[in-house]
C-alpha positions in Angstrom: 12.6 4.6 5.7 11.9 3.7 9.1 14.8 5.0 10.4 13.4 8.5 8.8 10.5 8.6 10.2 11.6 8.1 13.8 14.4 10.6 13.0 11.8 13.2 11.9 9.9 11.9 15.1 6.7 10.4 13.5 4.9 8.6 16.0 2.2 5.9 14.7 -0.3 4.1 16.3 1.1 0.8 14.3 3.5 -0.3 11.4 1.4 -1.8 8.7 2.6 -3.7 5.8 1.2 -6.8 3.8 2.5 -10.2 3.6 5.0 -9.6 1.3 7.0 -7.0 3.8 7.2 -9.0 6.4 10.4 -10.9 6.8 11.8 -11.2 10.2 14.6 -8.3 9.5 11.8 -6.1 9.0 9.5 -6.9 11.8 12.7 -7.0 14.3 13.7 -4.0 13.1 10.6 -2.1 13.6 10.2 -3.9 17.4 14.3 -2.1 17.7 12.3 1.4 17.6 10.0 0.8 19.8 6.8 0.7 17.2 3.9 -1.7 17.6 3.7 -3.6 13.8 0.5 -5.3 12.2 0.9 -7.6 9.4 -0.3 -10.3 7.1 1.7 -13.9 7.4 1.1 -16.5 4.4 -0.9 -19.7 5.3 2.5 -21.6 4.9 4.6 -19.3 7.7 6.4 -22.1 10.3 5.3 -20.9 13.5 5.0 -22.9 17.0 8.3 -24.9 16.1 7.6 -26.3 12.5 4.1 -26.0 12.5 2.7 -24.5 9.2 -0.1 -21.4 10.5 -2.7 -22.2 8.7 -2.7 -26.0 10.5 -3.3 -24.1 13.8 -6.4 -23.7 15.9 -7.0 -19.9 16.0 -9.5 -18.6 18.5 -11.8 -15.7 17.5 -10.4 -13.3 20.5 -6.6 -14.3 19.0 -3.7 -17.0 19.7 -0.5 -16.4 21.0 2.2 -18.0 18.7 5.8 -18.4 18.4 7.3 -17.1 15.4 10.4 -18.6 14.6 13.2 -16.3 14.6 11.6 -13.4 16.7 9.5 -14.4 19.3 6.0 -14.7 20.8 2.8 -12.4 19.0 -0.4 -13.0 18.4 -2.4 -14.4 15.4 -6.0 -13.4 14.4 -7.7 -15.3 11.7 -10.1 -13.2 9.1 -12.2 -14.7 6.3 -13.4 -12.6 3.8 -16.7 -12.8 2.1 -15.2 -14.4 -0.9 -13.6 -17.1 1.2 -10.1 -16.1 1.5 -8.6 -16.2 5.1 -6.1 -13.6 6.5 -4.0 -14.2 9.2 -3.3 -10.9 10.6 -0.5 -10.9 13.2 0.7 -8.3 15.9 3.2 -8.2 18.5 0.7 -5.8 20.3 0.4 -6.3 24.4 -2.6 -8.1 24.5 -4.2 -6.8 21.2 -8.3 -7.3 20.5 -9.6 -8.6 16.9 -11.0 -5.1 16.7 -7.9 -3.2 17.6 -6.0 -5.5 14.6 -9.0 -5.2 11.8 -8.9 -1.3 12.7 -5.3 -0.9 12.1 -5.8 -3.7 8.9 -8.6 -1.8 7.7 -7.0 1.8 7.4 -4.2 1.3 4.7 -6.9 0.6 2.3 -8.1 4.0 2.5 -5.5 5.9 2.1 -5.1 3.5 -0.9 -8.4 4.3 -2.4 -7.3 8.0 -1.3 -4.1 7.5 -3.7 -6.1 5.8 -6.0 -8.7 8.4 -6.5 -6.1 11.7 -6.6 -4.2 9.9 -9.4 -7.2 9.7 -11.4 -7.8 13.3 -11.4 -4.0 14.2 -12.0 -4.5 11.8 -15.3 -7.9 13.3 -15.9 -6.7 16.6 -15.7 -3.4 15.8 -17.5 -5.2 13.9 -20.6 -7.8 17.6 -20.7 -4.7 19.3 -20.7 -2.9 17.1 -23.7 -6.1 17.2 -25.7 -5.9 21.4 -25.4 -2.7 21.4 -26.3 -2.9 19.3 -29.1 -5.5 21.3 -30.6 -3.5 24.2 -29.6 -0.6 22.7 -31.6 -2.7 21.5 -34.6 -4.3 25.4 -35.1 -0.9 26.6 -34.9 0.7 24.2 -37.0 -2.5 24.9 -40.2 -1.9 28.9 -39.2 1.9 28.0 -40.0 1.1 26.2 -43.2 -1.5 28.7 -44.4 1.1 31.2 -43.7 3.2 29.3 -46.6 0.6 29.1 -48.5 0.1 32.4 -48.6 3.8 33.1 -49.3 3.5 30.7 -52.0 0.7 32.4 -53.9 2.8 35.7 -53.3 5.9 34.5 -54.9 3.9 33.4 -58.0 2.2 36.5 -58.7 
């Protein structure tokens, strides 16, 4: 997919992706085209040389940190009003905490974008079902008063 996009010469700001996404084939393979990346690293992530992340000392403007396997980026720690912390991770030059929770912040729109045009498509869809199962139900008593009618023809 990557690949793709730099084929069909999309040029981002960042790479974003959660957690889950990013192994150290992904992240070294978005650094190989050139693209700045932003991502979430579990508490447990080794980093420093067999130092767990979440044992660190992060400062508030960011810590440089060695991730094992790639290289040197820098580690911001966010806690959320419900307690959880987020250790969001760049290998931007030099990145600010508001540069990273910028970049963090805009993937949830587009998801509540997604989120919200998927509800009118099954909105729209369930109206349209309900039409046509009325649609279907007049056609189907026509049909069978048809037969009826046919019936009470034969007889006579």
């Amino acid at each position: 997919m990557l690949a793709l996009a730099k084929k069909r010469g999309i040029i981002a700001e960042a790479v974003v992706m959660d957690a889950w996404y990013s192994s150290l084939d992904n992240l070294k393979s978005i650094r190989s085209h050139g693209w700045v990346w932003v991502t979430t690293l579990r508490k447990n992530r080794i980093v420093n040389h067999n130092k767990q992340l979440n044992k660190l000392d992060i400062s508030e403007e960011g810590t440089p940190i060695h991730l094992r396997g790639y290289g040197w980026v820098t580690v911001f720690k966010f806690t959320a009003k419900n307690g959880r912390i987020d250790y969001r991770v760049t290998n931007k030059d030099n990145p600010t905490r508001q540069y990273v929770k910028s970049i963090m912040d805009a993937p949830w729109f587009v998801e509540v974008y997604h989120r919200e045009v998927k509800k009118i498509v099954v909105l729209n869809a369930v109206r349209l079902a309900r039409v046509e199962r009325k649609e279907i139900i007049f056609f189907s008593l026509f049909l069978r008063g048809l037969n009826n009618i046919n019936a009470v023809y034969l007889k006579k």
